[in-house]
N, C-alpha and C positions, 0 to 999 in steps of 0.2 A: 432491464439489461440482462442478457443473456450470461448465467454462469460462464467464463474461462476453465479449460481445461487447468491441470496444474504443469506447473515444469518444470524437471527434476534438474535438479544442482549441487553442486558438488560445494560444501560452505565447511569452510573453515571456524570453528567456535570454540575459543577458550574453555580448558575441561571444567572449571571450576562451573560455568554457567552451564556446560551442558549437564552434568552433574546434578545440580543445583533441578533444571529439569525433570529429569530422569527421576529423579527419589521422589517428585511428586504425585505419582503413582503411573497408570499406564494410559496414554493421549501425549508423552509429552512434547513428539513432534507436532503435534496439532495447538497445544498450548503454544509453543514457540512459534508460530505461524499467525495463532492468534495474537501474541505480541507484535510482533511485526506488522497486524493490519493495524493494529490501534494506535500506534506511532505513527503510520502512513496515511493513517484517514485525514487526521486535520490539517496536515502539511499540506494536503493533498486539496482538497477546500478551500485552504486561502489561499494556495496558487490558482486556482480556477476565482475564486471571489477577484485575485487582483489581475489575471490575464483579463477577465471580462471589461474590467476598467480602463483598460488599455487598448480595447481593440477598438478600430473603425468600423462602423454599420457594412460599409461594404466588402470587408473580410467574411460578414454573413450570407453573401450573394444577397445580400439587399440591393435593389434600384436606385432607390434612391437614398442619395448622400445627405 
């Protein structure tokens, strides 16, 4: 799969956590991004593990049913 560009946003974040961040030295927007994939991964997983359980063959452009 092809990297995605990124896309800038405008995020509101409790100072404490960005804080908390920030003194961890310098990356710490990329550490907070990295948090954010790793919350998203497995969510992300078992929604695909249980959409697949749920679909009909011919939502695949399968022939035959």
């Amino acid at each position: 799969m092809k990297p995605q560009e990124s896309t800038f946003v405008h995020l509101k974040i409790d100072p404490e956590v960005f804080v908390w961040f920030k003194n961890q030295d310098k990356g710490h927007i990329t550490r907070m991004q990295d948090v954010l994939k790793a919350y998203v991964k497995p969510i992300r997983a078992t929604n695909q593990i249980l959409l697949r359980g749920h679909r009909s063959p011919n939502l695949h452009g399968d022939r035959h049913a």
